[in-house]
VOGU-3710 file (C-alpha; in Angstrom, 3 decimals, decimal comma):
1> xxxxxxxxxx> 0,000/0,000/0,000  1,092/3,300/-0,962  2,724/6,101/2,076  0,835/9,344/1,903  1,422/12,945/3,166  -1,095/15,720/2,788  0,163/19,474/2,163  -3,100/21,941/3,089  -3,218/25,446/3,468  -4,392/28,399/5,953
11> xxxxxxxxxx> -5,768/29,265/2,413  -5,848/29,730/-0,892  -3,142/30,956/-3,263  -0,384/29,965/-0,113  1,599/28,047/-2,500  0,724/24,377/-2,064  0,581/23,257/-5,543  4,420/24,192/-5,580  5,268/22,702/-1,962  3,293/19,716/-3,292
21> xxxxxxxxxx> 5,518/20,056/-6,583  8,412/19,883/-5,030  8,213/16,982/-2,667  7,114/14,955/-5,412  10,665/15,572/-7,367  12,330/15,339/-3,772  10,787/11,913/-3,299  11,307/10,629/-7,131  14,831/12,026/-6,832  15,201/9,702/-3,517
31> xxxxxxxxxx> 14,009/6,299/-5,631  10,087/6,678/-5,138  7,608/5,886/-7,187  5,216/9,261/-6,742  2,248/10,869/-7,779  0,559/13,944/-6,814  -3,578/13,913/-5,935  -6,324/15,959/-5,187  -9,675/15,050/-5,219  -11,193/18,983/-6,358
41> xxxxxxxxxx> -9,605/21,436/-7,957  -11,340/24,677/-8,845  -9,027/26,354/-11,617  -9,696/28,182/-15,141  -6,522/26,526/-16,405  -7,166/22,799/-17,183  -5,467/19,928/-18,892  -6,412/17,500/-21,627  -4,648/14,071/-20,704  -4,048/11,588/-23,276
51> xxxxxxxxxx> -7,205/10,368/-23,033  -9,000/13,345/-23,843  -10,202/13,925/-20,138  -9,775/17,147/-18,478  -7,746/17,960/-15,051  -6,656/20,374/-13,233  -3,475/22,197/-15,030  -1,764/22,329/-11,017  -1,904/18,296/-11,124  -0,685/17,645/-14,764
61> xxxxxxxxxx> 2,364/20,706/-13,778  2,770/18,064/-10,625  2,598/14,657/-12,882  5,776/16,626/-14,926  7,490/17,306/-11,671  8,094/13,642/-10,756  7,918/12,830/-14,376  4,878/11,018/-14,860  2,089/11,123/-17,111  -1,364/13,100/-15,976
71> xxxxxxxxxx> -4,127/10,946/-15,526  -7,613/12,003/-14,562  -7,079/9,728/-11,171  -4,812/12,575/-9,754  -7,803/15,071/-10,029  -11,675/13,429/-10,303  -13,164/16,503/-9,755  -12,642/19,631/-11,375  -14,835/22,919/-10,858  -14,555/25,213/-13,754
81> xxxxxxxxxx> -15,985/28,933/-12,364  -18,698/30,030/-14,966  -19,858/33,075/-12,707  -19,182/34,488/-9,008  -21,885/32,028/-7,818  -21,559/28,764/-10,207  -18,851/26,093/-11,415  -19,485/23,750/-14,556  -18,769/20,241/-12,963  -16,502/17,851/-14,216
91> xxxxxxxxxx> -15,923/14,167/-13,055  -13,415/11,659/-14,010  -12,528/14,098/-16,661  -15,725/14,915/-18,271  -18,708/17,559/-17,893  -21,422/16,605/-16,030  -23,531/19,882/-15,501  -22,885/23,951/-14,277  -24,111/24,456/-10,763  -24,600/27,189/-8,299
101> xxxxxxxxxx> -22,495/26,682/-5,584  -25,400/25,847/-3,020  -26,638/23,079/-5,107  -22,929/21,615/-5,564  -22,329/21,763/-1,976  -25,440/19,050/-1,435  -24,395/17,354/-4,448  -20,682/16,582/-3,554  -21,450/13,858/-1,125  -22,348/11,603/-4,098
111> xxxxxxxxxx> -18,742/12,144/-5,422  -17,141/10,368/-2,894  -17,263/6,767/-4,640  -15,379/8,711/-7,562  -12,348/10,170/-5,357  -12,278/7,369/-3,452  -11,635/4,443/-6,515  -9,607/7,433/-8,210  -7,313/7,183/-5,256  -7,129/3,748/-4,966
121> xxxxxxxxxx> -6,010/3,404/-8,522  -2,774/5,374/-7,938  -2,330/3,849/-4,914  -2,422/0,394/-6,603  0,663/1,485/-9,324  2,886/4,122/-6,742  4,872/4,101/-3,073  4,102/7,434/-1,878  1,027/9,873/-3,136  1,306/13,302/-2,129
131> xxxxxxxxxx> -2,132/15,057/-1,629  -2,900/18,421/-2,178  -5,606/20,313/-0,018  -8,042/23,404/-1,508  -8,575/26,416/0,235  -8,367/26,224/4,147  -9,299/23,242/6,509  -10,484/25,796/8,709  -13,967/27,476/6,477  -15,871/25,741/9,566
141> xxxxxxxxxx> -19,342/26,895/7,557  -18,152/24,593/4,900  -16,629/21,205/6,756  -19,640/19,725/6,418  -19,179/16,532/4,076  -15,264/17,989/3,651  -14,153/16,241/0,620  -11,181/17,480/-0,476  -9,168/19,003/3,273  -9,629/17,323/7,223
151> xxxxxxxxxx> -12,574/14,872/5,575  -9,884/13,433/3,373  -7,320/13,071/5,348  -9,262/11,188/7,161  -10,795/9,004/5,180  -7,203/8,483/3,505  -5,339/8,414/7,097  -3,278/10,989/6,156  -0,388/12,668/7,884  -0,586/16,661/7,150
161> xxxxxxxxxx> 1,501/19,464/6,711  -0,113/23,166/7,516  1,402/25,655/4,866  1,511/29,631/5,628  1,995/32,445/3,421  4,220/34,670/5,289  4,487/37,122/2,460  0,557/38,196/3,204  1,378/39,198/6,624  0,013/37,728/9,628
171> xxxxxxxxxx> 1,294/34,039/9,321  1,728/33,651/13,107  -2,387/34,026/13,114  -3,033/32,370/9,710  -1,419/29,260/11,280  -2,485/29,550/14,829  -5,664/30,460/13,817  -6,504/27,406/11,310  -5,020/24,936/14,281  -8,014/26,861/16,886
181> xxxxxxxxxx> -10,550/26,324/14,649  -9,707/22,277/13,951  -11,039/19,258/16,258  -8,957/18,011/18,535  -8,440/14,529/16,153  -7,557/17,243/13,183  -5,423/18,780/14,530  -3,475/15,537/15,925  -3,344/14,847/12,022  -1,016/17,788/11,263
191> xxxxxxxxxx> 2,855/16,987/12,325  3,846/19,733/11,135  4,179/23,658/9,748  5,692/25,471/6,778  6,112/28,714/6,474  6,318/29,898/2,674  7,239/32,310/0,513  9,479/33,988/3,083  11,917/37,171/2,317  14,864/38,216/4,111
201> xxxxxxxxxx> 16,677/37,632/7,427  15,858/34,471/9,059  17,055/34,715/12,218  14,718/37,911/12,656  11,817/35,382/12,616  13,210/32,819/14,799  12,043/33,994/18,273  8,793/33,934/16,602  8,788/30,727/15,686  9,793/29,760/18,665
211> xxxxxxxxxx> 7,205/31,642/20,873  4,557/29,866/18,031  5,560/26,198/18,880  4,857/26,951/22,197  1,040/28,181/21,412  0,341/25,493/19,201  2,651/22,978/20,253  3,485/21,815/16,626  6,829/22,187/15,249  7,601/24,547/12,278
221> xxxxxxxxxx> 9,623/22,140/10,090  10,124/24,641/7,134  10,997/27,970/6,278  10,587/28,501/2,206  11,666/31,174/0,519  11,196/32,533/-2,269  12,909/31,083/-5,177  14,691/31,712/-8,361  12,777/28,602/-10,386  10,071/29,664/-12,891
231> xxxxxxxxxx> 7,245/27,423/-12,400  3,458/28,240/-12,541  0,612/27,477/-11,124  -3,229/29,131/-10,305  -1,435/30,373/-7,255  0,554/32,078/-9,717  -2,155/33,863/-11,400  -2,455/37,025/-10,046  1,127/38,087/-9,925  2,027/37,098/-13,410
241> xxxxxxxxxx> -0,895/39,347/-14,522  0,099/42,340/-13,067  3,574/42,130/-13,989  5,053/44,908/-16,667  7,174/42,417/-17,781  11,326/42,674/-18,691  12,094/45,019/-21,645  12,691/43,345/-25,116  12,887/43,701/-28,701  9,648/42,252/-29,524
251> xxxxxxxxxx> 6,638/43,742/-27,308  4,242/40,686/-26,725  0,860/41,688/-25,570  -1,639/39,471/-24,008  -4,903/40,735/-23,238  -6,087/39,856/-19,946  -9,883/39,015/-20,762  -11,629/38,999/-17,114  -12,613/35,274/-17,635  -9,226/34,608/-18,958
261> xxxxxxxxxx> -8,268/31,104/-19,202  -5,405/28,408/-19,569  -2,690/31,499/-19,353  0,169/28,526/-19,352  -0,319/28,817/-23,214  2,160/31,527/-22,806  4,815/30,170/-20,159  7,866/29,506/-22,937  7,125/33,706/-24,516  7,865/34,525/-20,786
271> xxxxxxxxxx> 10,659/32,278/-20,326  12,313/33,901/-23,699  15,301/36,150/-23,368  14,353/39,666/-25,430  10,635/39,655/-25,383  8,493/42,079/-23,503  5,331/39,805/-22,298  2,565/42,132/-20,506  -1,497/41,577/-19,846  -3,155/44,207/-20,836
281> xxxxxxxxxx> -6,909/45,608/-19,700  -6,500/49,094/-21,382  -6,093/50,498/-24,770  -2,997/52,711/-24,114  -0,732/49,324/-23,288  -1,338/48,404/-26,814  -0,052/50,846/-28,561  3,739/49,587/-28,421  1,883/46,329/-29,268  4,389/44,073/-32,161
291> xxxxxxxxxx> 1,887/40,792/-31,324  -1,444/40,949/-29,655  -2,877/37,617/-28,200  -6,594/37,005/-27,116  -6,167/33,984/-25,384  -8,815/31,357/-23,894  -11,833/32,627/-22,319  -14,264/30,421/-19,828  -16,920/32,721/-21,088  -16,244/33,429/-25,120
301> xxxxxxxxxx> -19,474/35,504/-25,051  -19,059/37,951/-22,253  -15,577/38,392/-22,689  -15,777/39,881/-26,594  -18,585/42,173/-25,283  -16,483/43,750/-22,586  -13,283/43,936/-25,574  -15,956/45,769/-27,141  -17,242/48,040/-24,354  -13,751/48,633/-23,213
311> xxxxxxxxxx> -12,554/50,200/-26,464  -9,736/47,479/-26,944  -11,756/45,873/-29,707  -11,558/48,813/-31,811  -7,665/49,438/-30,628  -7,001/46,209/-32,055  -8,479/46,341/-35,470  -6,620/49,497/-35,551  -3,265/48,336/-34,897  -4,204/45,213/-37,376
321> xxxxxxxxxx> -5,014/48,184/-40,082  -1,215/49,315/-39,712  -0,040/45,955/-39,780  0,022/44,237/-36,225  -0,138/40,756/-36,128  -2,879/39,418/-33,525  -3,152/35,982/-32,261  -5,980/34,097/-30,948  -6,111/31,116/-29,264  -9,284/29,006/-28,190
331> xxxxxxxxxx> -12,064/31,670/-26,987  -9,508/34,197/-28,308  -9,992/32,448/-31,914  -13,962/32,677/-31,863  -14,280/36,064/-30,742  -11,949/37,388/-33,898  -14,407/35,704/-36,375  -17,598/37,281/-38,065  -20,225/36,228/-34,961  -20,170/33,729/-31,956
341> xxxxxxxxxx> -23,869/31,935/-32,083  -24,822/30,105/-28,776  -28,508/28,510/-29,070  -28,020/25,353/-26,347  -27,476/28,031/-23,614  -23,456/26,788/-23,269  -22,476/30,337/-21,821  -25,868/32,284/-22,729  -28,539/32,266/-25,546  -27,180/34,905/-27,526
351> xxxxxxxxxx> -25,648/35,474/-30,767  -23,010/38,538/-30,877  -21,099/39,800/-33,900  -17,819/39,116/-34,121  -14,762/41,314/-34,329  -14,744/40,154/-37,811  -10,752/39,738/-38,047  -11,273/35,815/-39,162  -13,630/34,687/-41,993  -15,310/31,816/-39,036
361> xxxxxxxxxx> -18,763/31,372/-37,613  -18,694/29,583/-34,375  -21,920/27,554/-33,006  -21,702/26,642/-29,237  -22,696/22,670/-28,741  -23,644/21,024/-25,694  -20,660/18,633/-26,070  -17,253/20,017/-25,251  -14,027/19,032/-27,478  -11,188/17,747/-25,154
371> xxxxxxxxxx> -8,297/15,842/-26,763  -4,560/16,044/-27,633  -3,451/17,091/-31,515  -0,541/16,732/-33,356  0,557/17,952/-36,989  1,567/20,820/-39,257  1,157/24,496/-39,912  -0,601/24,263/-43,742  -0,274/28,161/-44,300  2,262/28,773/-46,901
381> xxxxxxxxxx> 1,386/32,592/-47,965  1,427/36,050/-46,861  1,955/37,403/-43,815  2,563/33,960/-42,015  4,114/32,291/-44,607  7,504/31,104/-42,684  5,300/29,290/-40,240  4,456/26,659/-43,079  5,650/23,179/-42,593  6,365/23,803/-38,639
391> xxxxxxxxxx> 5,268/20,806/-36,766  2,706/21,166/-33,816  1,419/19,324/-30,831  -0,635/20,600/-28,032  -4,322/19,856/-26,942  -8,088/20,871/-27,209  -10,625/21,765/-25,151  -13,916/24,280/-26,452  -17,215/23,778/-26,309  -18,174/25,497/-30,060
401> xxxxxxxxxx> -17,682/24,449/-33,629  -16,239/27,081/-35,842  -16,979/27,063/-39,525  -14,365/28,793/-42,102  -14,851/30,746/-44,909  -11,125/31,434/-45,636  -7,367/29,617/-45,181  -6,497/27,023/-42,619  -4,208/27,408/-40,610  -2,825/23,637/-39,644
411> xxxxxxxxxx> -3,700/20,057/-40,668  -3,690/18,028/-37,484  -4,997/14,515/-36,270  -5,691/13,295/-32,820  -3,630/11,455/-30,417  -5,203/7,914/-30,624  -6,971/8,785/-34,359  -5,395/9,178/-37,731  -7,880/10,820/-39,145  -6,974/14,328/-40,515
421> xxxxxxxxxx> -8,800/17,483/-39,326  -7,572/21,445/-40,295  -7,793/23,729/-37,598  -7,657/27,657/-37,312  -7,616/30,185/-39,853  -5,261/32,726/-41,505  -6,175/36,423/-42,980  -3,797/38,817/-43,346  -2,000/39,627/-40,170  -4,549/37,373/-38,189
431> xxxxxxxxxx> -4,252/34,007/-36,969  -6,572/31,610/-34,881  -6,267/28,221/-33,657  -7,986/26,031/-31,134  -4,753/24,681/-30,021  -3,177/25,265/-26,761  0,115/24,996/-26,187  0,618/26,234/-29,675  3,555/28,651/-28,410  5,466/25,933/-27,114
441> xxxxxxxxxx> 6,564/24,143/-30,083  9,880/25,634/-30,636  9,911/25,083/-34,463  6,530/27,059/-34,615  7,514/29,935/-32,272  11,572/30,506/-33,278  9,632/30,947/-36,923  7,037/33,197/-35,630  9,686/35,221/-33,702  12,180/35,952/-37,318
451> xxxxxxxxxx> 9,198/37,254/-39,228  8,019/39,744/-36,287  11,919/40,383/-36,096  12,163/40,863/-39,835  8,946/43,312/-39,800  10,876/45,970/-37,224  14,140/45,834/-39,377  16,187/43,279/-37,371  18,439/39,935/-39,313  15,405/37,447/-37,541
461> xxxxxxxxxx> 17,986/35,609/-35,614  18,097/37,925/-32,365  15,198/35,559/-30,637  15,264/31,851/-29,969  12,699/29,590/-27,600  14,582/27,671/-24,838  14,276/24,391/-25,443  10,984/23,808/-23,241  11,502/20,421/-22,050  15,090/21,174/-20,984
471> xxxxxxxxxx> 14,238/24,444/-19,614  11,008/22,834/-17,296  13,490/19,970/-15,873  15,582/22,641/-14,564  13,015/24,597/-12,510  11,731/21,543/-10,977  15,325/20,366/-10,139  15,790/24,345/-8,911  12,342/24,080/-6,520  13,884/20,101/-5,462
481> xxxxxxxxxx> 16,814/22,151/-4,181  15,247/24,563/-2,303  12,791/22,241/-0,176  15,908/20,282/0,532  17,931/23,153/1,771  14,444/24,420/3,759  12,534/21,689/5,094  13,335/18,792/7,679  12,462/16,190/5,021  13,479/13,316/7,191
491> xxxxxxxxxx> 10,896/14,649/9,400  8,965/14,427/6,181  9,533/10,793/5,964  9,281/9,826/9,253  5,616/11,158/9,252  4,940/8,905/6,849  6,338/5,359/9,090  9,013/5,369/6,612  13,046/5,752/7,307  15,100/7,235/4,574
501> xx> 18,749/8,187/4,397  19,257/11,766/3,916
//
């Protein structure tokens, strides 16, 4: 039977995904077999496994760390926010209804067959499974039929670890706090605290420490800080959005939709030494713009009428009119075609006109489109016209259909199906595809880089991708590192009845 540890938080956005991460490399880098868990996720940025199922995009960033492939067993239920009071429902990987909170909350008890045969599948095929918590143990209104902090660890007889934000301020509380509002038997459960995200002088905090194992009479067995490793997750989101970005020669702008989606289609333009990646909510950061991307939205609809609203609709079809290039991807595709028609109720019942930048009509359907693609860019003319041949791989996952009037963009097939499909469409300075992940195919993106180059006078050659796979197994060797140097991980281990030499 597999050894398990749970990592929870005092609450959201503390940085679990990325303790979780990196005890999972720490483990598989000590012999392990390992895999990462947890039973609900509620994220805009999902993952299509090779199955076509959808997860959580924390648990499939996890599955890389310890070098695994994502299955929908390390995440049976995912919540996908549709509004500020409802979630579209997805179990074992597929859709099985949008909710209101109040009716998922009585519905969630019949999950519990699901997340507990989804466990026991990994814990048939690994030796340790490291499970991730959501939110805070301590929402008291809310432990009611807990199926995802305390009720699982539980039910899974899980040690846990108690993870603080120090960086927020008021970690002494955050921790103390959560531990006063546990049971006595939860609180038994946690052996131990981390404190994360820490800056500065250590042994300024140490009294304090100190004076907190004596309140709560738990040990702190970590102090993280921050480190230099690039790896994302949701906790991530904010903070990436709001960042200006490092000055380059190729200003990348991403417009930061307000139901913005799967943003780690753009992790490798970030990663890339002399571009300028920003999100943008206002016409006046466009104007510097050399690419413009509309990336995924969870709410296609909503999202072009506040582009349009805004004014950035019409600052974008003026920078196309002096030659910009604009990108969309996923909901970013639909909403730069000629109208967006939604009769089934998907997002709405409407049907809004495009910002007619793509000859494509899309048609919401009640069945979504979830599975991983593989091929070639088909374009061979104008604007784009380096990009043809470049081989592609990445995934789907929309709910609509979009019909084309004009070019394709790539000829693809799917993972298990050799059956040829064309996706996107080309006009002009335009492109659209349904394909995440589209930027990290370093054939693709190297290509796209030279003409942009080309178009502001430079040779083309200035810019080139890091190689992506390379560039990830560093990070997660980097974030390995710093748990090691920060964390009593034979404490780690010995929570778990097991002995390891360190």
């Amino acid at each position: 039977m597999a050894k398990v540890i749970m990592v929870q938080g005092t609450m959201s956005n503390v940085g679990k995904s990325l303790i979780t991460a990196g005890l999972l490399r720490v483990f598989m880098q000590d012999g392990y077999k390992v895999a990462p868990f947890k039973s609900q996720n509620m994220a805009l940025n999902s993952y299509i496994t090779k199955d076509g199922l959808e997860i959580g995009r924390a648990q499939a960033m996890q599955a890389e760390a310890c070098k695994i492939e994502p299955s929908v067993y390390m995440n049976p239920i995912l919540l996908k926010p549709t509004s500020d009071i409802g979630s579209q429902v997805i179990v074992n990987g597929v859709p099985v209804g949008t909710m209101p909170a109040k009716e998922y909350f009585s519905y969630k008890t019949k999950l519990l067959p699901e997340i507990k045969s989804a466990y026991q599948k990994l814990e048939e095929q690994y030796d340790i499974i490291v499970v991730e918590g959501a939110g805070s143990p301590a929402e008291i209104n809310l432990k009611e039929n807990d199926i995802v902090n305390m009720g699982l660890a539980e039910f899974l007889d899980a040690p846990v670890l108690l993870v603080g934000d120090i960086d927020r301020g008021g970690v002494f509380a955050q921790l103390a706090g959560t531990l006063l509002l546990l049971e006595e038997k939860e609180r038994e459960r946690v052996k131990g605290l981390i404190i994360n995200k820490f800056r500065g002088d250590k042994s300024i905090l140490e009294p304090g420490l100190g004076m907190l194992e004596k309140i709560v009479k738990k040990s702190v067995i970590g102090v993280v800080p921050y480190g230099d490793m690039d790896i994302h997750d949701e906790d991530s989101l904010a903070e990436r959005l709001s960042s200006k970005g490092k000055k380059g020669m190729l200003n990348i702008r991403i417009v930061r939709l307000p139901r913005i989606s799967n943003f780690t289609d753009f992790y490798i333009l970030e990663a890339t030494e002399g571009l300028q990646v920003q999100y943008v909510m206002q016409v006046s950061d466009l104007m510097d713009a050399d690419l413009i991307i509309i990336p995924g939205s969870k709410s296609t609809i909503e999202d072009l009428l506040w582009l349009r609203s805004s004014g950035i609709e019409a600052a974008i079809k003026k920078k196309v009119a002096s030659g910009t290039a604009v990108i969309g991807i996923c909901g970013g595709y639909q909403i730069m075609g000629i109208e967006v028609e939604d009769l089934v109720g998907a997002e709405s019942t409407k049907t809004v006109r495009g910002m007619e930048l793509l000859p494509i009509r899309t048609e919401f359907q009640k069945e979504k489109t979830t599975k991983q693609v593989k091929g070639e860019i088909c374009n061979n003319n104008g604007f784009f016209k380096e990009l043809g041949g470049a081989t592609v791989q990445g995934y789907e996952i929309h709910m609509g259909v979009s019909r084309r009037e004009g070019q394709a963009l790539a000829k693809l097939s799917a993972r298990a199906d050799t059956k040829e499909i064309f996706d996107g469409c080309i006009q002009g300075t335009c492109m659209g595809t349904y394909l995440h992940g589209i930027f990290d195919n370093k054939e693709f993106t190297d290509r796209l880089f030279r003409l942009l180059l080309k178009a502001k006078g430079y040779s083309g050659e200035e810019l080139e991708t890091p190689d992506m796979a390379e560039y990830k197994e560093r990070q997660y060797n980097k974030l390995a590192q710093l748990i090691r140097d920060n964390v009593d991980i034979k404490m780690v281990y010995g929570c778990m009845g097991m002995r390891h030499n360190i």
